[in-house]
BALOBA-1460 file (C-alpha; in Angstrom, 3 decimals):
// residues 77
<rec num="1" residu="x" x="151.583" y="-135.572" z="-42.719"/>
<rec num="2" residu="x" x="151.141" y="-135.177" z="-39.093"/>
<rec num="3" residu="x" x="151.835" y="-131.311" z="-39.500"/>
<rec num="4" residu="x" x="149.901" y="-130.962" z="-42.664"/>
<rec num="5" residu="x" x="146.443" y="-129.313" z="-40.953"/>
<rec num="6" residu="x" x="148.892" y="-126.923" z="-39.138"/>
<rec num="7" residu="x" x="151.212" y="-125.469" z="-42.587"/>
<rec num="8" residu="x" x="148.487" y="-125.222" z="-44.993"/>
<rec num="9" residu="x" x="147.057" y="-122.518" z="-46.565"/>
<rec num="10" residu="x" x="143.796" y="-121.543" z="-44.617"/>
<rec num="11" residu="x" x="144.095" y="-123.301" z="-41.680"/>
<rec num="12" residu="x" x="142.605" y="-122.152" z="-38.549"/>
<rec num="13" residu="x" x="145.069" y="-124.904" z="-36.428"/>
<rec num="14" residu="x" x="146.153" y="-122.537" z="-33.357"/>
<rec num="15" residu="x" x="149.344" y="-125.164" z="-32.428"/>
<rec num="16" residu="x" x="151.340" y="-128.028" z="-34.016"/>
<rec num="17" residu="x" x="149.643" y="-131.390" z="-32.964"/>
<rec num="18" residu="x" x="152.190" y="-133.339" z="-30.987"/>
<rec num="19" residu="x" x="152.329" y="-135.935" z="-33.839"/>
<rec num="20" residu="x" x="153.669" y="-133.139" z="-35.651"/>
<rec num="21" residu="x" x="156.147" y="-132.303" z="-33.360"/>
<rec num="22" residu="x" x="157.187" y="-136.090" z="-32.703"/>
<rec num="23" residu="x" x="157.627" y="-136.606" z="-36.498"/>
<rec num="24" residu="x" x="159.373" y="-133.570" z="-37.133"/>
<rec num="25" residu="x" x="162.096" y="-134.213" z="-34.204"/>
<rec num="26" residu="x" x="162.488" y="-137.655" z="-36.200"/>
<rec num="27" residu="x" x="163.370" y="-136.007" z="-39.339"/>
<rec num="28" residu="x" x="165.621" y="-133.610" z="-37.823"/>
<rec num="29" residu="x" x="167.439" y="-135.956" z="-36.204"/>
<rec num="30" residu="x" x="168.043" y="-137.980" z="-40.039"/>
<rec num="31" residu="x" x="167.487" y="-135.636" z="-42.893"/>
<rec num="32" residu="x" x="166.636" y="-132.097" z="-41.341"/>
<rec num="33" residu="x" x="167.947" y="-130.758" z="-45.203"/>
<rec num="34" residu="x" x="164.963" y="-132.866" z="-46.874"/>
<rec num="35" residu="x" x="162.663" y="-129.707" z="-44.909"/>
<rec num="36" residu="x" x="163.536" y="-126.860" z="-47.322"/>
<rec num="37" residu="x" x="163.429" y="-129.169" z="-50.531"/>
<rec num="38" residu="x" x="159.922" y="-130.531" z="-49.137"/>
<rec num="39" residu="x" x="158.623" y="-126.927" z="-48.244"/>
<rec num="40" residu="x" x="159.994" y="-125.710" z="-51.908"/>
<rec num="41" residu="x" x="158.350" y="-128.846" z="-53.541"/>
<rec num="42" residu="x" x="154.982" y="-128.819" z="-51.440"/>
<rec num="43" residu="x" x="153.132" y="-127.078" z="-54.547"/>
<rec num="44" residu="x" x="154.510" y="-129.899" z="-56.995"/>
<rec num="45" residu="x" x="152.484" y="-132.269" z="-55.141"/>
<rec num="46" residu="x" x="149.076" y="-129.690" z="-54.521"/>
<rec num="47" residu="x" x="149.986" y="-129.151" z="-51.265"/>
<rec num="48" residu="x" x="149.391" y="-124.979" z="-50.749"/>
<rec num="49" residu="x" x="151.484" y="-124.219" z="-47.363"/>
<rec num="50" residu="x" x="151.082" y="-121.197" z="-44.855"/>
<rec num="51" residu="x" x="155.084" y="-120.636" z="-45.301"/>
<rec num="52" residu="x" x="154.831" y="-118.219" z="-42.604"/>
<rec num="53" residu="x" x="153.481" y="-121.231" z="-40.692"/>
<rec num="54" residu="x" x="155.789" y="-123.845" z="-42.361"/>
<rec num="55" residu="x" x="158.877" y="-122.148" z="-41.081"/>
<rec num="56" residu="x" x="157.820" y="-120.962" z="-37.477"/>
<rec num="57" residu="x" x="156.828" y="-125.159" z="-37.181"/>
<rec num="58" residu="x" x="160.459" y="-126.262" z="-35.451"/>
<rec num="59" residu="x" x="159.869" y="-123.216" z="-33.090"/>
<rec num="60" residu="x" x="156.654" y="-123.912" z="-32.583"/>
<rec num="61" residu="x" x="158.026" y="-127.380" z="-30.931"/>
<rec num="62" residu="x" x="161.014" y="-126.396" z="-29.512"/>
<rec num="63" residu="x" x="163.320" y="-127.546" z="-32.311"/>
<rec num="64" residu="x" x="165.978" y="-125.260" z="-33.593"/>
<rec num="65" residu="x" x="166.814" y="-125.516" z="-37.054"/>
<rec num="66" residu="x" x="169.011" y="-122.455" z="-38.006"/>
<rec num="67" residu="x" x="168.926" y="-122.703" z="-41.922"/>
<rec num="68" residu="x" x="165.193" y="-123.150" z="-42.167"/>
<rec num="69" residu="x" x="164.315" y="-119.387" z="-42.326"/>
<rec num="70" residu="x" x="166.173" y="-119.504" z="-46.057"/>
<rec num="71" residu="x" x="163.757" y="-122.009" z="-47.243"/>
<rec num="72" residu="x" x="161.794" y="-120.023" z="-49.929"/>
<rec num="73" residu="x" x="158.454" y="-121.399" z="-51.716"/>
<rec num="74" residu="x" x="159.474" y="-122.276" z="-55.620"/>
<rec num="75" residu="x" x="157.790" y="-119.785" z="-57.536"/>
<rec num="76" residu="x" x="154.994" y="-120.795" z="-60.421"/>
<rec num="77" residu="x" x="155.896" y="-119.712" z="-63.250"/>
């Protein structure tokens, strides 16, 4: 939730908050392959994300998480 007002659609958020950053280390460290099913799934739950945004966030704190850029959004159909 922490990196919510960074990834979502519209928002004018120039960084991720350190929260964010803290949080997201956190779930690297336990279930870093929960991120692409979330990112997918973020619609589902009337979340609109930035993907652009969503998938530059580990970079954005200095994480590296290789399989990230193959997350895609789920497409409405």
């Amino acid at each position: 939730m922490d990196c919510l007002d960074f990834v979502q659609n519209g928002s004018r958020v120039a960084a991720a908050p350190g929260g964010c950053c803290s949080a997201l280390k956190k779930v690297v460290k336990t279930e870093a392959s929960c991120l692409c099913e979330s990112f997918k799934s973020s619609a589902d739950f009337g979340v609109a994300l930035n993907m652009t945004r969503a998938l530059s966030l580990p970079s954005s704190c200095g994480i590296s998480i290789p399989f990230l850029g193959d997350c895609k959004s789920k497409e409405k159909t």
